[in-house]
VOMARTOR-244922 format. One line per field, with one value per residue: residue number from 1; z, y, x of N, C-alpha, C in turn. Coordinates in nm, 4 decimals. Each point is the difference from the previous one (the first is absolute). Example, Ala and Ser with C-alpha at 12.3 -4.5 7.8 and 13.67 -1.06 7.14 Angstrom:
pos <- 1_2 .
n_z <- 0.7800_-0.0720 .
n_y <- -0.5690_0.1050 .
n_x <- 1.3190_-0.0350 .
ca_z <- 0.0000_0.0060 .
ca_y <- 0.1190_0.1190 .
ca_x <- -0.0890_0.0820 .
c_z <- 0.0000_0.0730 .
c_y <- 0.1200_0.1090 .
c_x <- 0.0900_-0.0770 .
This chain:
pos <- 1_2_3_4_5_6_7_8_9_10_11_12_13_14_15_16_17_18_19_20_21_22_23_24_25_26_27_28_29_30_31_32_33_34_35_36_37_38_39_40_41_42_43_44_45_46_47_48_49_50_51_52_53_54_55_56_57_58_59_60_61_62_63_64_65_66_67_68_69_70_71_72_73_74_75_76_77_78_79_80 .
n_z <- 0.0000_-0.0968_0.0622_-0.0247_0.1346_0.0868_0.0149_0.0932_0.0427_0.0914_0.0977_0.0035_-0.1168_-0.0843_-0.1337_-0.0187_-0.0196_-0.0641_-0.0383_-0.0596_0.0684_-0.0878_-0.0331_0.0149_-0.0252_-0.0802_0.0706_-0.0568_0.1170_-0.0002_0.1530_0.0608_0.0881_0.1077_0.1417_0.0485_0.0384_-0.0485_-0.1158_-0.0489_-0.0921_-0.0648_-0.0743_0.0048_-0.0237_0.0006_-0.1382_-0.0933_-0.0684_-0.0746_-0.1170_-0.0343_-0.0543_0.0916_0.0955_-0.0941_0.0187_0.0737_-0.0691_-0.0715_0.0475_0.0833_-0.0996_-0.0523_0.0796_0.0141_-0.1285_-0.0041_0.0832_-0.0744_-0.0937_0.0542_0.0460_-0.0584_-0.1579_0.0751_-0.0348_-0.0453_0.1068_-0.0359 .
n_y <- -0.1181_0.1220_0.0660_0.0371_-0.0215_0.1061_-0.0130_0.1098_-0.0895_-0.0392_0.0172_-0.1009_0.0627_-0.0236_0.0929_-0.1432_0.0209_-0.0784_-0.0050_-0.0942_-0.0910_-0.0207_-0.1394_0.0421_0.0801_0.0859_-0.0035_0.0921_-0.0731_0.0491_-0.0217_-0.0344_0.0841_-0.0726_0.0616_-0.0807_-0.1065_-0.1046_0.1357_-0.1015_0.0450_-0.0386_-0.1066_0.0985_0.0219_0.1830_-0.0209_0.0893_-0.1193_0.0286_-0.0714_-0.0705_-0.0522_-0.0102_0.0233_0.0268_-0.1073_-0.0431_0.0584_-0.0557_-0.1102_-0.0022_0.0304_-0.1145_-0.0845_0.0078_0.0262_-0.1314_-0.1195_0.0386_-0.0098_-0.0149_-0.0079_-0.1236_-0.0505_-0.0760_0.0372_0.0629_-0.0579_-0.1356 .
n_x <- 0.0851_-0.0241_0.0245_-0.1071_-0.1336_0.0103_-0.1269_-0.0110_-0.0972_0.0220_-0.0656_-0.0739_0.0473_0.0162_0.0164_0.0280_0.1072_0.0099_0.1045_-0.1211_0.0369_-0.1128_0.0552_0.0866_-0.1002_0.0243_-0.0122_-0.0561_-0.0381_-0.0914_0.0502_-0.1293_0.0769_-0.0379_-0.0410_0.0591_-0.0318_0.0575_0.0054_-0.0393_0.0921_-0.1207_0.0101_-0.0390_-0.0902_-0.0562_0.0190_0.0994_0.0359_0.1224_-0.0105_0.0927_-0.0388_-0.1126_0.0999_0.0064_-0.1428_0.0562_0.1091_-0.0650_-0.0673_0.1142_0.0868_-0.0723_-0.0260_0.1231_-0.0094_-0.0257_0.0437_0.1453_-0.0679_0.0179_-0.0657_0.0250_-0.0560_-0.0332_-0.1296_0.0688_0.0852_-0.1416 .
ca_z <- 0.0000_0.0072_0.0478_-0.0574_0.0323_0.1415_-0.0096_0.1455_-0.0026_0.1538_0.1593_0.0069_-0.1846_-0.0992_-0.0914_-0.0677_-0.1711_-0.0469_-0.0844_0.0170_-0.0467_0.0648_-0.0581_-0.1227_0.0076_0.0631_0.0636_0.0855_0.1791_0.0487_0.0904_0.1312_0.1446_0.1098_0.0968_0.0731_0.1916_0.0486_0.0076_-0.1397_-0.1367_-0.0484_-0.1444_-0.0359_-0.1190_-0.0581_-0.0817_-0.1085_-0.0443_-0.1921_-0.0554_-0.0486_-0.1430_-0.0057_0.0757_-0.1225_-0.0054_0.1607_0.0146_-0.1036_0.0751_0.1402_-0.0693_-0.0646_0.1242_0.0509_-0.0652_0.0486_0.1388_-0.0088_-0.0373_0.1517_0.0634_-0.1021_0.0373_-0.0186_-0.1338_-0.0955_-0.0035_-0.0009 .
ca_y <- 0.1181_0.1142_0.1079_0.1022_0.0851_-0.0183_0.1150_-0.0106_-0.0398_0.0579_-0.0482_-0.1685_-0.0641_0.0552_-0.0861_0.0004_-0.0469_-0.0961_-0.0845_-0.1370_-0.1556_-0.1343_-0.1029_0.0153_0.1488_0.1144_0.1082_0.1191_-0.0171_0.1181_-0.0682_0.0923_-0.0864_0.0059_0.0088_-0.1090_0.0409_0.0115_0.1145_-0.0366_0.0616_-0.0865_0.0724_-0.0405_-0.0760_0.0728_0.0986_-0.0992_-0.0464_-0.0132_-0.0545_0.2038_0.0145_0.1374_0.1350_0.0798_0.0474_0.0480_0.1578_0.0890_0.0464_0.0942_0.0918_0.0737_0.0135_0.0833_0.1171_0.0681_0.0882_0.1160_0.0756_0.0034_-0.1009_-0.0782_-0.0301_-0.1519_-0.0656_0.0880_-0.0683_-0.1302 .
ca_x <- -0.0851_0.0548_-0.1168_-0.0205_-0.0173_-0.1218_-0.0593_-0.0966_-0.1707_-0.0432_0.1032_0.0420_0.0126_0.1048_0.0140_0.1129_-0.0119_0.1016_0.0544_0.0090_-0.0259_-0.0763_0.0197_0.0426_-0.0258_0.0839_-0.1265_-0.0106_-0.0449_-0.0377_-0.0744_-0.0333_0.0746_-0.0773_0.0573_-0.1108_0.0341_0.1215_0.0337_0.0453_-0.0775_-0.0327_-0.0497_-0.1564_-0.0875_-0.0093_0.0874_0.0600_0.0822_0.0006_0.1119_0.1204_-0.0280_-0.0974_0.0933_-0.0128_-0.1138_-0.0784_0.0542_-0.0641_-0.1147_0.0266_-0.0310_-0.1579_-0.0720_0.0529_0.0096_-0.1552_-0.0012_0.0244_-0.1140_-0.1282_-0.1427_-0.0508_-0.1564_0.0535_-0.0608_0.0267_0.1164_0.0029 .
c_z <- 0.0000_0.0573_-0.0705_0.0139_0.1099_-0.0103_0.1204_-0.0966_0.1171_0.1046_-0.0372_-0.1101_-0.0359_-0.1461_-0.0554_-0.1515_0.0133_-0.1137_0.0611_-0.1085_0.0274_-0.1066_-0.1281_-0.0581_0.0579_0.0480_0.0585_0.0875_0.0621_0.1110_0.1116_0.0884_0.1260_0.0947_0.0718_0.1658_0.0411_-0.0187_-0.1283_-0.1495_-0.0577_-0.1462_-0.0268_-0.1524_-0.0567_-0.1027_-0.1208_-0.0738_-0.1380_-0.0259_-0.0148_-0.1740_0.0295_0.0502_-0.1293_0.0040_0.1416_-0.0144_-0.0817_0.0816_0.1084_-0.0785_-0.0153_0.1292_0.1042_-0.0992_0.0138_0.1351_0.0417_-0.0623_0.1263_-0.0219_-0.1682_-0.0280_-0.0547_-0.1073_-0.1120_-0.0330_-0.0051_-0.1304 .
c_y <- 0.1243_0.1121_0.1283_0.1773_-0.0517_0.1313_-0.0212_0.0204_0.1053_-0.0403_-0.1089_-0.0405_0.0360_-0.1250_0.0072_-0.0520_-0.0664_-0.0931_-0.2031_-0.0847_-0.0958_-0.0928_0.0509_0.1408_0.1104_0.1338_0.1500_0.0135_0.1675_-0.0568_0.1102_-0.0985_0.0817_-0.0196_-0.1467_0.0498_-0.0204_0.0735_-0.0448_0.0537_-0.1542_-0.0048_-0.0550_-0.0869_0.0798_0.0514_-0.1000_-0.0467_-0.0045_0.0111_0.1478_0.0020_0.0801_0.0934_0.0982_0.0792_0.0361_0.1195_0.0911_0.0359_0.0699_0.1487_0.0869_0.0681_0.1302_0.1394_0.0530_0.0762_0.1377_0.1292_-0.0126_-0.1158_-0.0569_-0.0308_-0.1165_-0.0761_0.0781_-0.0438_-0.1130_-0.0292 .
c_x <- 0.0896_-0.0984_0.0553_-0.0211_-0.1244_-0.0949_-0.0885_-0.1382_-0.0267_0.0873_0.0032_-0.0252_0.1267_-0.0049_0.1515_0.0196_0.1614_0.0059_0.0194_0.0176_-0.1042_-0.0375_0.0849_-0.0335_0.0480_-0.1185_-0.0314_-0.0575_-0.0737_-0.1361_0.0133_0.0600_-0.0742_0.1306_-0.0616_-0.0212_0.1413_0.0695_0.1199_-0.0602_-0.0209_-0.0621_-0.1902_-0.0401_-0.0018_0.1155_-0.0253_0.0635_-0.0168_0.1236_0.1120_-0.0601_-0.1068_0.0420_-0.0129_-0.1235_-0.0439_0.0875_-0.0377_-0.1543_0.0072_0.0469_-0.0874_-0.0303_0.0594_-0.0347_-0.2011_0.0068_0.0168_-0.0761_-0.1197_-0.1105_-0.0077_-0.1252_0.0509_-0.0809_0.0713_0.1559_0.0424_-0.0286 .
């Protein structure tokens, strides 16, 4: 696993993104990690996983997505 980057969710989240391996696949990993009780970061269910051959198209859509943002409040039927 390579990590990538940590981004705080809230007090007891944070999402991370990394670079995996699972069976043979090379993976872009973007998972919500939880605080447990034992005061351990743990990795949840929540996020997701895709191949690096779509890494191309998930940056072109955060793009998109980010340049809407910046123009203020989106109308989200008008951008799908």
């Amino acid at each position: 696993m390579t990590d990538i980057a940590t981004i705080p969710k809230n007090s007891k989240e944070e999402f991370r993104v990394s670079l995996d391996e699972f069976r043979g696949h090379q993976l872009l990993n973007v998972r919500v990690w939880y605080r447990a009780e034992d005061d351990e970061m743990r990795p949840g269910r929540q996020g997701i996983a895709l191949r690096l051959a779509l890494l191309p198209d998930l940056a072109r859509a955060l793009e998109k997505a980010s340049n809407i943002a910046s123009m203020g409040e989106p109308d989200l039927e008008e951008t799908a």
